[in-house]
N, C-alpha and C positions, 0 to 999 in steps of 0.2 A: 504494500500500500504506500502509494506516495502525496506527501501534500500538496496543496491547490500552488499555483504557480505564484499565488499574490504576496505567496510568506518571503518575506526577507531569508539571508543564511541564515541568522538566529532562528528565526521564527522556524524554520524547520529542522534545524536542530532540537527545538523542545518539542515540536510534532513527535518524529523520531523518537524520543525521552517518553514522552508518554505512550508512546506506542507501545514499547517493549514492555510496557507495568500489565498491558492486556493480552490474555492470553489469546492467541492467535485465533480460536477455533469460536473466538465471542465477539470478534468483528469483524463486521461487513465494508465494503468498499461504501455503501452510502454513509455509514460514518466520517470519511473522509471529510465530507463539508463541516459537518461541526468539528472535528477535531482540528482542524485547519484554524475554524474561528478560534479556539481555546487557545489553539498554540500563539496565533496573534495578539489574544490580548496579553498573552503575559509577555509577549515581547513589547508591546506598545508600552505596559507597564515598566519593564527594566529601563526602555528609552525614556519615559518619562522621568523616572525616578534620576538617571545619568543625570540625564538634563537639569534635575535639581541641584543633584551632586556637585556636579561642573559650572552651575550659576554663582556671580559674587553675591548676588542678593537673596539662594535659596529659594526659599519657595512665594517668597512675596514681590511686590513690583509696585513701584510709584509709580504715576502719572505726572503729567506735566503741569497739571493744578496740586501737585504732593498730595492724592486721594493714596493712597496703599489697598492694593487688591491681591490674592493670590493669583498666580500665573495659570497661564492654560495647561504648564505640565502638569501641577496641582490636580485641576478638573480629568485632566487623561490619567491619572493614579488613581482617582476615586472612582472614575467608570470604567474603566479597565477590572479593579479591584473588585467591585461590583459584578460583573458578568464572570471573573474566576470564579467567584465564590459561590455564584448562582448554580454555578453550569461543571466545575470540576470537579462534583460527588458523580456523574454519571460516566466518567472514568476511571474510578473509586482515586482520584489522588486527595481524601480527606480521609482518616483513622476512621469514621463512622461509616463512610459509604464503601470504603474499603472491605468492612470486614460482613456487611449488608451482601456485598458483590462476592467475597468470600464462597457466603452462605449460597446463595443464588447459582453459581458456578461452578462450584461441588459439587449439586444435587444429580443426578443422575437423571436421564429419563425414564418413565417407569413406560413399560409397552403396555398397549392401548387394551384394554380388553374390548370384546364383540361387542359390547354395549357401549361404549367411550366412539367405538367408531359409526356405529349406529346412528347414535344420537349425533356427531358431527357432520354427518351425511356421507359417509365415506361407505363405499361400496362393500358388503361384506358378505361373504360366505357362509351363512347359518346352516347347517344341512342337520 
């Protein structure tokens, strides 16, 4: 599986990163598009954060009337932040949805009895 062409190098290096945390056989190729988003924001995020890093003034900004606002990196850390935190239990990278996805992935299939298939509509052989 490979990420959508919009990810920067970063950004699909943590595709890649989080790829490997799932096991093969529990993702599909339509995953791609969200994992591609996940992988973005948290690259948006590290740039945002850089960018505070590498600012003289950190996370804040005067104007030219001296008003002091927080920066746009600021606003890209909070909604960035925002959508990880919404959207990366449904690749278990939180300890809670981890061990949810654990449980869910372990399980085995149990095979269908005459009746399971029956009732699903699936063709079955009663003789």
């Amino acid at each position: 599986m490979e990420p959508l062409d919009y990810l920067t190098d970063e950004g699909k290096e943590i595709f890649h990163s989080i790829l490997k945390l799932i096991p093969s056989d529990k993702i599909q190729s339509t995953d791609t598009f969200e994992l591609s988003m996940l992988a973005n924001y948290f690259d948006l995020y590290a740039q945002a954060a850089q960018a505070i890093k590498d600012s003289k003034t950190g996370y804040k900004q005067t104007t030219k009337t001296d008003y002091s606002q927080i920066t746009a990196d600021v606003t890209m850390m909070d909604k960035a932040g925002a959508y990880i935190i919404k959207n990366s239990g449904k690749f278990g990278l939180n300890p809670e949805s981890r061990e949810k996805l654990k449980e869910v992935w372990g399980k085995k299939k149990k095979k269908k009895s005459a009746m399971d298939k029956l009732l699903e509509g699936d063709n079955v052989n009663v003789a």
